[in-house]
LUMMARKE-686212 format. One record per residue (C-alpha): x, y, z; residue number from 1; chain. Coordinates in steps of 0.25 Angstrom, whole numbers, plus 5000, padded with zeros to 4 digits. Layout:
% LUMMARKE-686212
PT     c1     c2     c3    nr   kette
PT      X      Y      Z   NUM       A
...
END
This chain:
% LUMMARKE-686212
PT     c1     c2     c3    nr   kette
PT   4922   4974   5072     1       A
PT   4934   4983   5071     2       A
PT   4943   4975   5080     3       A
PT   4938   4962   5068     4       A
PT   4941   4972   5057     5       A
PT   4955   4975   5063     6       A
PT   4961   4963   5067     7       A
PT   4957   4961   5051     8       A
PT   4964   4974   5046     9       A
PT   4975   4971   5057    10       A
PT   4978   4957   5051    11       A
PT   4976   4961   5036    12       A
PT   4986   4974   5038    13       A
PT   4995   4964   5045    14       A
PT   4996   4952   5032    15       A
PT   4996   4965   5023    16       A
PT   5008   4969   5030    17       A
PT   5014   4957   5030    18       A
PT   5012   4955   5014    19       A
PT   5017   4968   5012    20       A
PT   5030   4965   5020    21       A
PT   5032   4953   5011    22       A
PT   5029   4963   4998    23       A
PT   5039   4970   5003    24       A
PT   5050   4959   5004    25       A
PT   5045   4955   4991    26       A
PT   5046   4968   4984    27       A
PT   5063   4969   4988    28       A
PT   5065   4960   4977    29       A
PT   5062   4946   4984    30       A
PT   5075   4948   4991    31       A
PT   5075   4933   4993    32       A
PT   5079   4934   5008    33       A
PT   5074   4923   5016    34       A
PT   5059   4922   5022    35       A
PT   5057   4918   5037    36       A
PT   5045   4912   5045    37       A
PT   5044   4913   5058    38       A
PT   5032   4906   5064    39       A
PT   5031   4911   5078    40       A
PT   5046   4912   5086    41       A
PT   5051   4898   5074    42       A
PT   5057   4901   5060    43       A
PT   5052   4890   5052    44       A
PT   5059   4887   5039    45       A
PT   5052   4873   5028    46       A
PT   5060   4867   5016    47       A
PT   5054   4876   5009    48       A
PT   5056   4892   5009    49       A
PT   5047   4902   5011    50       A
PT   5046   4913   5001    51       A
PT   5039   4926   4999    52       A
PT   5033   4924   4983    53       A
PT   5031   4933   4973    54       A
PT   5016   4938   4978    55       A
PT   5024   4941   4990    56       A
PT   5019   4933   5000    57       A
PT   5026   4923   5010    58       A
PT   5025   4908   5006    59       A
PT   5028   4898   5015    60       A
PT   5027   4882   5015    61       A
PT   5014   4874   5019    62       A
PT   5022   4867   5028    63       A
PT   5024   4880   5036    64       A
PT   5011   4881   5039    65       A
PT   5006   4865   5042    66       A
PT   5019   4861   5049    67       A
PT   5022   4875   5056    68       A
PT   5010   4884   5055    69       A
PT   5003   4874   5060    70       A
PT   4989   4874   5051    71       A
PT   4983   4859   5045    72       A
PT   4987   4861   5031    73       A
PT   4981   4849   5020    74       A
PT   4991   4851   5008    75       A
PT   4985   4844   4994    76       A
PT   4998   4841   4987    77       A
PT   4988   4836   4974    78       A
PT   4982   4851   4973    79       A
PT   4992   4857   4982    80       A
PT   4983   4866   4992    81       A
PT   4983   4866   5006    82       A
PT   4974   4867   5017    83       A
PT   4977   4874   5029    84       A
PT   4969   4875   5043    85       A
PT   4975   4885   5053    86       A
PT   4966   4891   5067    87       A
PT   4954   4887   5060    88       A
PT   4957   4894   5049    89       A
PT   4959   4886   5033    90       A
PT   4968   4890   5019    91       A
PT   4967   4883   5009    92       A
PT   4979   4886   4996    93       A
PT   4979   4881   4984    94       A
PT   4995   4881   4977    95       A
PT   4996   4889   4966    96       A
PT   4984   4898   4969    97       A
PT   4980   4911   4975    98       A
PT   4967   4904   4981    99       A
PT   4968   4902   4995   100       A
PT   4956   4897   5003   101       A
PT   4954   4903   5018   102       A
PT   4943   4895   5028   103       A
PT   4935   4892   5013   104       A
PT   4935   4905   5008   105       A
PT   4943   4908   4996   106       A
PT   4953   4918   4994   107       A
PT   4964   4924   4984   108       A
PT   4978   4928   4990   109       A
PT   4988   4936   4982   110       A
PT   4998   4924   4981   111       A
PT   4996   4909   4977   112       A
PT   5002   4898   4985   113       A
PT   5012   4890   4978   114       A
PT   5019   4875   4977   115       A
PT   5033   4870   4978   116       A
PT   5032   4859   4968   117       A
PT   5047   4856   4973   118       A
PT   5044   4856   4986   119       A
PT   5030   4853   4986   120       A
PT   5028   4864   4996   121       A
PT   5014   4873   4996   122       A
PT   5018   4887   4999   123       A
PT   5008   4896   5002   124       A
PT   5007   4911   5007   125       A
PT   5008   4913   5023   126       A
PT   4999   4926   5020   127       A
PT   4986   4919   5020   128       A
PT   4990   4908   5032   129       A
PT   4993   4921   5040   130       A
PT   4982   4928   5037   131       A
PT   4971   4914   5039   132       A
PT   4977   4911   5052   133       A
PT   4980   4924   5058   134       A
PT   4994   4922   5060   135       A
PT   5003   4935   5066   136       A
PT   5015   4938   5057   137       A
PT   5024   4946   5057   138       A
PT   5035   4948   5042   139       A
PT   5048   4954   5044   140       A
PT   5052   4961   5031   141       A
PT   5066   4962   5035   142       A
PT   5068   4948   5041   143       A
PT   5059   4941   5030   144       A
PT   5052   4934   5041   145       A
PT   5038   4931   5043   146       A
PT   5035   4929   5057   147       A
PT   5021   4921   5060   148       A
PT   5016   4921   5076   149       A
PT   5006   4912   5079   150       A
PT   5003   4904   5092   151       A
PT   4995   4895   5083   152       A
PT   5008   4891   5074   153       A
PT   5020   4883   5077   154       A
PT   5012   4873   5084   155       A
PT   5010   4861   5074   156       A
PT   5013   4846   5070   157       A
PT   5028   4844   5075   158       A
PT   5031   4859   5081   159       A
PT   5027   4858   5097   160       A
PT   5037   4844   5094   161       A
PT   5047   4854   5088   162       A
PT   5045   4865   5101   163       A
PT   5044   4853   5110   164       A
PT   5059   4849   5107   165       A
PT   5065   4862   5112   166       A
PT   5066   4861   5125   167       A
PT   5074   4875   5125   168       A
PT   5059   4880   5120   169       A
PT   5055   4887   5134   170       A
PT   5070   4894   5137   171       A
PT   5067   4903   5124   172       A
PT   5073   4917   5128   173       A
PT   5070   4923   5114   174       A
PT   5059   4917   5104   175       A
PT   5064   4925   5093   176       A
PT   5079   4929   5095   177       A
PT   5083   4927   5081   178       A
PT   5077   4929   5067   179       A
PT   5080   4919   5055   180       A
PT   5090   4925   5046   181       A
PT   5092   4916   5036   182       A
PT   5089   4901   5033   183       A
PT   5093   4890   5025   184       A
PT   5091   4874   5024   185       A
PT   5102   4866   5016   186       A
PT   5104   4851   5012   187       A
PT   5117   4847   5018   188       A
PT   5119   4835   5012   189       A
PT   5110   4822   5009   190       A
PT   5112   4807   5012   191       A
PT   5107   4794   5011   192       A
PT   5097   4796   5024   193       A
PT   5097   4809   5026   194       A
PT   5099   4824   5021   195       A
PT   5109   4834   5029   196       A
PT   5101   4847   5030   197       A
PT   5106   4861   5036   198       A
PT   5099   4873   5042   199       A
PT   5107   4886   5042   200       A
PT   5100   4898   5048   201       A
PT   5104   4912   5054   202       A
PT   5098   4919   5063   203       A
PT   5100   4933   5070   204       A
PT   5099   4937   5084   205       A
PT   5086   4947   5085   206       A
PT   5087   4948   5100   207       A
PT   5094   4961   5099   208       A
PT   5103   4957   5109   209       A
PT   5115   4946   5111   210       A
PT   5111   4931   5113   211       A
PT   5119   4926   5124   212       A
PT   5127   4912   5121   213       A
PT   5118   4901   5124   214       A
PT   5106   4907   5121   215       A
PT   5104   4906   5106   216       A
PT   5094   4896   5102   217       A
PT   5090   4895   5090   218       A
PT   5081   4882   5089   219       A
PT   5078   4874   5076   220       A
PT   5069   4862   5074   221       A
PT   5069   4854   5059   222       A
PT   5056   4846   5058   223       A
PT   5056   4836   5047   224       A
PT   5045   4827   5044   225       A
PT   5050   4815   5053   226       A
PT   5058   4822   5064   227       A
PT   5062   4835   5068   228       A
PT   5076   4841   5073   229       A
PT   5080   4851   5081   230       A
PT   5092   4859   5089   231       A
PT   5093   4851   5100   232       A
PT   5091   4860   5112   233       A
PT   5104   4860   5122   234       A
PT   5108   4872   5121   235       A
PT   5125   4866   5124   236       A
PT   5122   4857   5109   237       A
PT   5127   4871   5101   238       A
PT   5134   4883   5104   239       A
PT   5124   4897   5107   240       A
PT   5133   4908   5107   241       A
PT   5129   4922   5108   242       A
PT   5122   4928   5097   243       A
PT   5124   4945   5096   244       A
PT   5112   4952   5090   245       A
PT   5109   4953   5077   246       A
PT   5118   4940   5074   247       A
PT   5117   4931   5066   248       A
PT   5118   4916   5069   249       A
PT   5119   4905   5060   250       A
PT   5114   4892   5063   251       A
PT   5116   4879   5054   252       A
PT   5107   4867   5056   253       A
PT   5110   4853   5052   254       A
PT   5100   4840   5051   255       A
PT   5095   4830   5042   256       A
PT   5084   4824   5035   257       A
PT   5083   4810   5035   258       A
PT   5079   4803   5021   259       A
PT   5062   4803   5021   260       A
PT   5062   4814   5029   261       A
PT   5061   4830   5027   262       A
PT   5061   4843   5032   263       A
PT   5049   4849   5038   264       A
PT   5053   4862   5044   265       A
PT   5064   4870   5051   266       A
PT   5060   4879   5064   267       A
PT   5071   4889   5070   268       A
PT   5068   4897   5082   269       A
PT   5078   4905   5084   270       A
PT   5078   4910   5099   271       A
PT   5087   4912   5113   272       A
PT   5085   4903   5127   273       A
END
């Protein structure tokens, strides 16, 4: 009975420090700075931004959790709820309400989940799907990045595809060698059968050590609904100096969407071989 009793007070003293983690960031004025999620060793970045909103609680996408996650979800665009099935376990959200079912038992949160009319994008608060699924998570005031570790995640749909294309995959020196920094996607340009669009990123070397030349490799993958695109993994196609520690290296992507097709997701794992 204790060891029940502490795994709960253990869990609920964990989520209570997450939230007060995001208060804090809140608190100093909404500094705007950019949010991050990491799900396991990928940062994974959707059309649409994730934000902290003014309950203080950490939105992100549905898309982040059916296409990367990796739970069923069943979206009604008519009444705009969603059903999502992870490990056995169901949630069920409402847009526009702080009523949130969990395995058919109803519950009130301190937030209400909202839709992008624009976008037509469900976004709901990670709070619950952390707690309902047991996820590990870890929030780093200072980086504004919420880490999520889960051998049950990354593992859906198109991802094993994804992971399957990098042959560098099993020389991995370093996992976690740089942290995100900042990141932005931009419409180049637009034609008749296509749109031009660019990643820019920066990352910096967390190693806390020099990064010989030839040994960074920071991995991307796009997915788009039809396709997906990603670095092509010959380490002779680009240069790879050597990166000093605590640098800062920028990294500016190009691709395109052909007409009829569209962005799904954008996964960066930024490591050394």
């Amino acid at each position: 009975m204790r060891e029940c009793f502490m795994m709960r007070f253990c869990k609920f003293f964990l989520l209570f420090c997450f939230s007060a983690l995001i208060t804090s960031a809140q608190a100093e004025a909404q500094d705007q700075k950019q949010l991050f999620l990491k799900l396991n060793q990928y940062y994974v970045f959707t059309p649409e931004s994730y934000y902290i909103n003014n309950d203080n609680r950490f939105m992100v996408p549905l898309r982040v959790v059916d296409d990367l996650i990796g739970a069923d979800v069943v979206f009604n665009k008519e009444t705009k709820t969603a059903e999502i099935t992870f490990s056995d376990q169901e949630v069920k959200f409402t847009s526009d309400s702080n009523k949130v079912t969990i395995n058919n038992t109803p519950f009130s949160m301190n937030t209400k989940v909202a839709y992008n009319e624009k976008t037509e994008t469900l976004f709901i608060p990670v709070y619950i799907l952390i707690n309902t699924f047991n996820l590990n998570v870890q929030w780093n005031h200072t980086w504004k990045q919420l880490d999520i570790n889960d051998e049950r995640i990354m593992e859906s749909k198109g991802i094993p595809d994804l992971k399957g294309s990098d042959v560098w995959r099993s020389k991995v020196s370093n996992a976690n060698a740089f942290r995100m920094v900042h990141y932005a996607l931009r419409k180049v340009h637009e034609e008749e059968m296509f749109t031009r669009m660019q990643i820019e990123f920066t990352a910096e070397n967390i190693t806390g050590y020099y990064i010989h030349e030839g040994k960074e490799d920071i991995h991307y993958w796009i997915k788009l609904n039809n396709s997906f695109c990603a670095e092509t993994d010959t380490k002779e196609q680009r240069p790879r100096p050597y990166v000093k520690a605590k640098e800062i290296t920028k990294k500016v992507i190009p691709f395109d969407i052909n007409k009829g097709d569209a962005l799904n997701y954008i996964v960066i794992w930024p490591r050394t071989v």
